[in-house]
Steps between C-alpha positions, in 0.01 A plus 500: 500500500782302615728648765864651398774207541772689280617578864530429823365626833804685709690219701313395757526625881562193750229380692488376824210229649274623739248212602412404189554768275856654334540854576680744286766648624551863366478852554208756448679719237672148345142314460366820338782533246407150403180566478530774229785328293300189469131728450714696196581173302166380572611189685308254654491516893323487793547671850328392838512692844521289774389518875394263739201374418632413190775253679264375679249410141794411337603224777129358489403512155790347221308678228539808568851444654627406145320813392674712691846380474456418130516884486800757372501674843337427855573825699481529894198683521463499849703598771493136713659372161780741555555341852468160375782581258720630761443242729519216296792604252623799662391669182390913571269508217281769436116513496402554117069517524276524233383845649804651432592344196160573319545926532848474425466264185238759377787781536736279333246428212404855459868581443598245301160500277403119578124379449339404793183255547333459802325183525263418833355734757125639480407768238427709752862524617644466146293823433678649797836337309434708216371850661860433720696421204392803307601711830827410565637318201304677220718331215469142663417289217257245586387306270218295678316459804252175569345372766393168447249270683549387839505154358726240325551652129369213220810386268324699258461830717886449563617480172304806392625684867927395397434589144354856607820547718699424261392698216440755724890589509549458854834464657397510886161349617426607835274158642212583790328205527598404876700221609509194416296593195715716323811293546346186404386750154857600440621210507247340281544780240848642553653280168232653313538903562850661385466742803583489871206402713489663881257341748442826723207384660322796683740792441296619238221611674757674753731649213201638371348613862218300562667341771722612757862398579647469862687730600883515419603434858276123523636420105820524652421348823334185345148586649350556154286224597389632758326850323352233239395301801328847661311575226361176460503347855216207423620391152876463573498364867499142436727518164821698691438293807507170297774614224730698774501176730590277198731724351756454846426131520629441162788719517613364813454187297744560221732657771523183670565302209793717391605450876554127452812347343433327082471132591791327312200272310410723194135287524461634849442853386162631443329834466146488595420916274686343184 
């Protein structure tokens, strides 16, 4: 099923670069309007969440940088972003995550009747999805769950997975594949489903409490890290210690070049993120 073209997603929000990715600039309550208006028409779009280990992929890895800012939104997910955003452009934007977004687009569905899919995840925690959805939103429709193999999908397998979405009715397909999979998938098959994709990542298994969220005060405090870090001390040592260290050099980075004055020789100017 082809995607809706008889119109067009809402004007766009501006975006501002951030290393090597183009952040959205909107608010909360603005990117969620969006959201539904283009999910109602059945519109083709995709939505990514973005924190600093994704600036830091993105600036080492073109692929998935296109992926990402190939997409309809790219949301300051966390709280460093914010910063950045301030610092760099004087910009107060506010922090839109994928762990907010997820419970509140299941409100909005619920009340405005749009199908949901859920695509990713374990079936262990979409079973969870399900018991949880039947709780608090008992006339959510959702119209498919699947988790797929934790392996590249054959052309085949991926015309059969888009062709299930799509005749499956669904307007918003909540993505929980992990990055950079699931942003490399939405991009790949975002043309082919008329419904807004979401990359959420891991707030599923927290939406649905299998996981725990830090506390309120840290969220706000940009330590959120630092509870994920807690709970899994070993893992993620090496990976915020790496990403944290290159995530200030390379802002720094683009500071500095802003600093400097346009040499007058158009030739002379080069981006090295482009």
């Amino acid at each position: 099923m082809k995607a809706n073209l008889t119109r067009v997603m809402p004007a766009p929000s501006p975006r501002h670069k951030l290393v090597g990715l183009t952040i959205t600039a909107c608010g909360y309550d603005q990117f969620i309007g969006q959201v539904i208006e283009a999910a109602r028409h059945r519109e083709s779009g995709y939505a990514c969440f973005a924190n600093a280990h994704m600036i830091v992929e993105a600036a080492r890895n073109p692929t998935f940088r296109q992926a990402v800012n190939r997409s309809t939104w790219t949301l300051a997910d966390g709280v460093p972003l914010t910063w950045a955003l301030r610092w760099l452009y004087g910009i107060r934007q506010e922090r839109i995550t994928g762990l907010d977004v997820l419970p509140t687009l299941f409100e909005e569905a619920d009340r405005h009747q749009l199908a949901v899919y859920i695509y990713g995840s374990t079936g262990e925690v979409l079973a969870m999805c399900n018991r949880y959805c039947l709780h608090h939103h008992p006339t959510l429709r959702i119209v498919g769950m699947y988790s797929p193999p934790f392996r590249p999908l054959s052309p085949s397998e991926e015309a059969q997975v888009t062709t299930q979405i799509s005749m499956s009715g669904a307007q918003l397909v909540f993505v929980a594949l992990g990055c950079p999979r699931q942003e490399a998938w939405m991009a790949a098959l975002s043309d082919r489903i008329p419904a807004v994709l979401l990359g959420i990542g891991g707030a599923l298994p927290v939406t649905v409490g299998s996981q725990k969220r830090a506390p309120r005060w840290m969220q706000r405090s940009a330590l959120e890290w630092l509870y994920r870090f807690m709970q899994e001390p070993r893992r993620l040592f090496a990976r915020y210690a790496v990403t944290n260290t290159l995530f200030l050099y390379y802002l720094v980075q683009q500071w500095y070049r802003q600093q400097r004055p346009l040499p007058a020789d158009p030739a002379e100017l080069t981006d090295s993120y482009r």
